[in-house]
MARKE-96604 format. One line per 2 residues: number of its first residue (from 1); for each residue x, y, z of C-alpha. Coordinates in nm, 4 decimals. Each point is the difference from the previous one (the first is absolute). Example, Ala and Ser with C-alpha at 12.3 -4.5 7.8 and 13.67 -1.06 7.14 Angstrom:
BEGIN
1) 1.2300,-0.4500,0.7800; 0.1370,0.3440,-0.0660;
! end
This chain:
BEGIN
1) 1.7408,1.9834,3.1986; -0.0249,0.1837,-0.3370;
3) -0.2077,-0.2769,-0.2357; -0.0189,0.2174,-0.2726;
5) 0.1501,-0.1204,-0.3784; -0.1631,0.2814,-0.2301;
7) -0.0368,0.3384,0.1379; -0.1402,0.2801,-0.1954;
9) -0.0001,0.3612,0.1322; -0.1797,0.3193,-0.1450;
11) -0.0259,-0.1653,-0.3806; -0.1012,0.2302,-0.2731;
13) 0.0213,-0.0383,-0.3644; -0.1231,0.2500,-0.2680;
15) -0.0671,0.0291,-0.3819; 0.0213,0.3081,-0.2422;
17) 0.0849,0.3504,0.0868; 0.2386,0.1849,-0.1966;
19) -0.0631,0.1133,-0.3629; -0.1455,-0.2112,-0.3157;
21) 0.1736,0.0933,-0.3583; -0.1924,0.2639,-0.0198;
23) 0.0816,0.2519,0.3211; -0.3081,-0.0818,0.1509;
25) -0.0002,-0.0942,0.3713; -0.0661,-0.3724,0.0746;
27) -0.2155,-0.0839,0.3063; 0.1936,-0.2153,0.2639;
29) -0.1854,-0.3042,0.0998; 0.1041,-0.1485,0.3838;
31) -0.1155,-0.3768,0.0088; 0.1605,-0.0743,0.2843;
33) -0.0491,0.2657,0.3048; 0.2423,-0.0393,0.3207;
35) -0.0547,-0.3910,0.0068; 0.1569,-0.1954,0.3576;
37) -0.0259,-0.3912,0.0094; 0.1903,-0.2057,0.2109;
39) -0.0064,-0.4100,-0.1118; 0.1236,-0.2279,0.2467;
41) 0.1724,-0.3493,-0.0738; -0.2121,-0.2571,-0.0881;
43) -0.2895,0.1607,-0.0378; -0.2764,0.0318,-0.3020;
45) -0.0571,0.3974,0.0022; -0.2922,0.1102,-0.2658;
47) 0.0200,0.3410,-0.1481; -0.4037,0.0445,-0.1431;
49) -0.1601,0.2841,-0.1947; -0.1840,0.0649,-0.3169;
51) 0.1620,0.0663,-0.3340; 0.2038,0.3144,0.0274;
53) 0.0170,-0.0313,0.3705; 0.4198,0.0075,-0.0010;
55) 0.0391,-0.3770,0.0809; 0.1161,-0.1009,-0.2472;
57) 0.2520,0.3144,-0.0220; 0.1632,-0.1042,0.3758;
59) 0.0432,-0.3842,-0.1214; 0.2285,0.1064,-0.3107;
61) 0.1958,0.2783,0.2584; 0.0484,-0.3665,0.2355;
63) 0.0925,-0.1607,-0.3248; 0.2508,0.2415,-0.1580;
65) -0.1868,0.0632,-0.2969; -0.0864,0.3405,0.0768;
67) 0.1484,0.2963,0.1488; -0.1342,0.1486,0.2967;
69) -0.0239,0.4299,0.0009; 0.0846,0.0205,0.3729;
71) -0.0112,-0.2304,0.3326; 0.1978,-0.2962,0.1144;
73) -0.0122,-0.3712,-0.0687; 0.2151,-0.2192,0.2189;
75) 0.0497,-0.4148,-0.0200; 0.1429,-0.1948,0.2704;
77) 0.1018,0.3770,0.1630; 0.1751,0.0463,-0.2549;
79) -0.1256,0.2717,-0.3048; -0.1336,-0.0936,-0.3390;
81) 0.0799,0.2212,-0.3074; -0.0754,-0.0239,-0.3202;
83) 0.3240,-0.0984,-0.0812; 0.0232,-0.2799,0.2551;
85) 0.2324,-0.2845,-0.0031; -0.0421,-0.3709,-0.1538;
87) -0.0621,-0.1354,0.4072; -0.2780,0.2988,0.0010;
89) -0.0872,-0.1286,-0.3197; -0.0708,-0.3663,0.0534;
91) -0.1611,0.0467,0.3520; -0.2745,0.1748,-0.1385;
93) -0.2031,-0.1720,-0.2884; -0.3667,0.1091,-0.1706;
95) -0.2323,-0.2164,-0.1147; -0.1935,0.2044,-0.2672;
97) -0.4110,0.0624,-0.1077; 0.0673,-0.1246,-0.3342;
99) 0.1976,-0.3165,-0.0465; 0.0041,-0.0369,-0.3741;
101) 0.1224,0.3739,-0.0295; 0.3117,-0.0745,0.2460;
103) 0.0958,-0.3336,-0.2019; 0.1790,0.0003,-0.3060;
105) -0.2259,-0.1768,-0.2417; 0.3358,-0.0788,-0.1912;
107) 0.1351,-0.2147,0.2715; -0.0187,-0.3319,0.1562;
109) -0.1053,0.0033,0.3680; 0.3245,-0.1588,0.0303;
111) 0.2230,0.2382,-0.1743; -0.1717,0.2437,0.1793;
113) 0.0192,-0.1070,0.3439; 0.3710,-0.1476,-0.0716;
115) 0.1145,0.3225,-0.0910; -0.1117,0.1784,0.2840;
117) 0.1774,-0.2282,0.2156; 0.3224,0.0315,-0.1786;
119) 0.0235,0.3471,-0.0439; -0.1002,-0.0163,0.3612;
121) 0.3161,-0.2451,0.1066; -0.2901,-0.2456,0.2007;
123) 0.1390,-0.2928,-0.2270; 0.2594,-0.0788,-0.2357;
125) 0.0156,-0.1486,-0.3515; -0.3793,-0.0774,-0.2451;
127) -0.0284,-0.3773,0.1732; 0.0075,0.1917,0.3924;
129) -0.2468,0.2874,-0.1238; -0.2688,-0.3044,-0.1426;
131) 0.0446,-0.1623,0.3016; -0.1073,0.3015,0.2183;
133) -0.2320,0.1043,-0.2244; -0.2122,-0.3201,0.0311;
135) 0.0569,0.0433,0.3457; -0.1761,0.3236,-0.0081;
137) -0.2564,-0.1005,-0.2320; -0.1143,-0.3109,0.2065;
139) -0.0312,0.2539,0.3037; -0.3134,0.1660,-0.1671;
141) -0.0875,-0.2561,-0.1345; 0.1012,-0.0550,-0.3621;
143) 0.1048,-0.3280,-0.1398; 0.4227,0.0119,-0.1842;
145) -0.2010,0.0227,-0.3402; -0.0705,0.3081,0.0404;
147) 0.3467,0.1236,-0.0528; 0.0368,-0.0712,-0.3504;
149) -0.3372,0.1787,-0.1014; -0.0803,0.4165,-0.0699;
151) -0.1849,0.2081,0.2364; -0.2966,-0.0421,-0.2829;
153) -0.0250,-0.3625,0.0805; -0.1310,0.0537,0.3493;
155) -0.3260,0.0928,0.1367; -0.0349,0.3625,0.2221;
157) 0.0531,-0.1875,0.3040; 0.3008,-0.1818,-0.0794;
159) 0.1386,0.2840,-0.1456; 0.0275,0.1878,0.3373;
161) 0.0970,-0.3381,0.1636; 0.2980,0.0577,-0.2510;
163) 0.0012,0.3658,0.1344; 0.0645,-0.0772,0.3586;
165) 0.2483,-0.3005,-0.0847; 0.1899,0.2450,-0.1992;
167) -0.0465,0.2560,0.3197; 0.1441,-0.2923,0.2457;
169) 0.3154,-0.0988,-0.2220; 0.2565,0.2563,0.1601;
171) -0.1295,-0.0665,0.3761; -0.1932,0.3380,0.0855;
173) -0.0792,0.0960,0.3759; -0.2690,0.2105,-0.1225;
175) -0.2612,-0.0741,-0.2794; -0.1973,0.3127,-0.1167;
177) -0.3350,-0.1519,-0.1755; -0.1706,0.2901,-0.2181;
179) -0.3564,-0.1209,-0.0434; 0.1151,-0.3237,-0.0890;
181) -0.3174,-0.1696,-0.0425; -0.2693,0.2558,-0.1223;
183) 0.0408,-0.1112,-0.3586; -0.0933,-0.3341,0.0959;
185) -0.3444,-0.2277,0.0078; -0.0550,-0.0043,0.4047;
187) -0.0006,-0.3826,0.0558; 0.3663,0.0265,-0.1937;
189) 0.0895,0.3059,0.2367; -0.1125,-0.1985,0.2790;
191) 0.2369,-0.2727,-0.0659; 0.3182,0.2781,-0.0791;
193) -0.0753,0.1241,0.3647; -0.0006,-0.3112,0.1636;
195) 0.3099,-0.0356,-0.2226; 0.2018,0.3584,0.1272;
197) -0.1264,-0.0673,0.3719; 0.1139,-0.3305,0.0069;
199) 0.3683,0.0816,-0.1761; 0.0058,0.2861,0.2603;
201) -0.0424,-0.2050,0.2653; 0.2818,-0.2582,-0.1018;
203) 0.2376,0.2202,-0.1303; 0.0085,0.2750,0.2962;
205) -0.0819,0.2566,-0.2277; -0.1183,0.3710,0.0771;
207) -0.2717,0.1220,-0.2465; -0.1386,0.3048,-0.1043;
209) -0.3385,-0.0713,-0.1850; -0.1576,0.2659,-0.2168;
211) -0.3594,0.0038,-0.0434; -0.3602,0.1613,-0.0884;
213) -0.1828,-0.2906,0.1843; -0.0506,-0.0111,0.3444;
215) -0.1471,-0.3513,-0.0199; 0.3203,-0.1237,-0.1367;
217) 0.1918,0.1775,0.2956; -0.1776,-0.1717,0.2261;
219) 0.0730,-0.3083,-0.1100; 0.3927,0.0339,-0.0318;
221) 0.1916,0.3078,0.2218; 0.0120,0.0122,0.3905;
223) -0.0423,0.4019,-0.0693; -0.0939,0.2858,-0.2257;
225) 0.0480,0.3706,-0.0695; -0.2584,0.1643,-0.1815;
227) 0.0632,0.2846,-0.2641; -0.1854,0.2399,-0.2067;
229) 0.0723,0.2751,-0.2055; 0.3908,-0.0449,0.1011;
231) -0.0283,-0.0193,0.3478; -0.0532,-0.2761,0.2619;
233) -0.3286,0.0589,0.2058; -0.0046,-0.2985,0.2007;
235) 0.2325,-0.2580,0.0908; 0.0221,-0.3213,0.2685;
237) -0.0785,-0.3497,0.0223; -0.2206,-0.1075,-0.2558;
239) -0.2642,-0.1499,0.2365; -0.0422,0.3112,0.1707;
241) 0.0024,0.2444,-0.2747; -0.2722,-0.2597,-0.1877;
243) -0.1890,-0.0005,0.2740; -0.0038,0.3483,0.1920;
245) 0.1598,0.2388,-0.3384; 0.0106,0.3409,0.1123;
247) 0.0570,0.1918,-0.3002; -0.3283,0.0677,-0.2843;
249) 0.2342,-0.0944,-0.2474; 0.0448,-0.3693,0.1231;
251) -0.3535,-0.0539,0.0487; -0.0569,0.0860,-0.3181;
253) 0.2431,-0.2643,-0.0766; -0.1906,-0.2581,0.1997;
255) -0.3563,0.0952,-0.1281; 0.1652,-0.1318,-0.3594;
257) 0.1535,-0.3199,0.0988; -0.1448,-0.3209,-0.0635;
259) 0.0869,-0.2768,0.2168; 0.1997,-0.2644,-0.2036;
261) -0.0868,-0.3855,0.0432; 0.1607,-0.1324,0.3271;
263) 0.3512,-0.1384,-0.0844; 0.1088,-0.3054,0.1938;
265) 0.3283,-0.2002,-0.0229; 0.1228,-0.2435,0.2531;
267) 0.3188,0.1467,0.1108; -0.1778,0.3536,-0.0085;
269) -0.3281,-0.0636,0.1508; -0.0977,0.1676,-0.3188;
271) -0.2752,-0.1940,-0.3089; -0.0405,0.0440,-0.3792;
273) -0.1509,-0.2444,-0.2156; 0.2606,-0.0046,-0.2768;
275) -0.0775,0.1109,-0.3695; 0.2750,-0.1122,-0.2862;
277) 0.2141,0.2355,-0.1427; -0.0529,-0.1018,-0.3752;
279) 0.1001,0.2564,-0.2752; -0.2256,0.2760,-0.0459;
! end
């Protein structure tokens, strides 16, 4: 039986070529070389590499929000464009680096959230949308107050609490998390991955986790492909490729990480002493 809900096939994505104003030739960039994934349901996959590595690139293809050059991306067996329906749409959600930039600082959480699931037909009429909003904001963790302030009023933490509320309002299957805590202190990423593995868990979701830090993989996604320079060099199970990598590239990886601080929960068998989330 086929398990697969993302497949990716032969992926490549370039920049430049053609002419500037001025005649002269332009030099084509490929970030993304002949790229195959396949993501099964349920699972936390990890897509890891330094900056410029292409991850990044094959998160926004999954997303929609940019155009591949060539190759294949199929959902549920069924192919993702570009152009791809509102179901297409809604089953695939991101959860972005930077929280603040992917609010609008003139809206209420509220408005903001309550829009989304209008537009979105999930509820109907302002009282409904409050209603599920608080819903979703209690789910990571946010008291109702927080729907009447600005993204400003909230520390970095609660801001990509927000992020992944906002991510959840139109149901996804699949949650695509670009580096979604490296702009955080660790003991407050600590508590946002306790937060996504745990909302995972509950909510049956399928996530594709993008990320320079193998210690961070480790903690969350069952497995991991391994890219550099545009390519994947090593893929599998994250134990195994942690423990026995075969490619120079990913032990160069590992010779960098630093173990983060054991994180343990009760219904994860994972611990984190917790740190407040105050403003600034």
């Amino acid at each position: 039986m086929n398990d697969a809900l993302l497949e990716v096939k032969d992926l490549r994505v370039g920049f430049g070529g053609g002419r500037d104003l001025f005649l002269r030739r332009r030099e084509r960039f490929e970030a993304v070389r002949g790229v195959d994934l396949t993501i099964r349901k349920g699972e936390s996959f990890a897509i890891v590499g330094e900056s410029g590595a292409g991850k990044s690139t094959v998160a926004k293809c999954i997303v929609g929000l940019q155009k591949p050059t060539s190759g294949e991306i199929r959902f549920g067996g069924e192919p993702l464009r570009v152009d791809r329906d509102s179901g297409q749409r809604r089953a695939i959600q991101m959860v972005f680096q930077d929280p603040y930039g992917s609010l609008n600082p003139r809206m209420t959480v509220g408005n903001a959230i309550g829009e989304l699931l209008r537009v979105n037909g999930m509820v109907q009429g302002k009282d409904a949308a409050r209603a599920r909003t608080a819903e979703l904001l209690a789910m990571v963790g946010l008291p109702e107050t927080a729907m009447d302030k600005r993204p400003r009023a909230f520390s970095g933490g609660q801001r990509q609490r927000i992020g992944i509320a906002r991510a959840l309002a139109i149901d996804p299957t699949l949650l695509v998390a670009d580096e979604p805590v490296s702009a955080l202190d660790v003991s407050i990423q600590a508590s946002i991955l306790i937060l996504l593995k745990r909302l995972q868990r509950e909510l049956g979701l399928t996530m594709v986790f993008i990320s320079h830090d193998l210690a961070v993989v480790k903690q969350l996604c069952d497995r991991v492909a391994v890219m550099n320079e545009g390519v994947i060099v090593e893929q599998g199970s994250v134990g195994e490729v942690l423990a026995h990598p075969k490619d120079p590239y990913t032990r160069k990886l590992l010779d960098a990480t630093t173990e983060l601080p054991p994180m343990e929960i009760a219904d994860l068998g994972i611990a984190v002493a917790p740190r407040s989330e105050t403003r600034g």
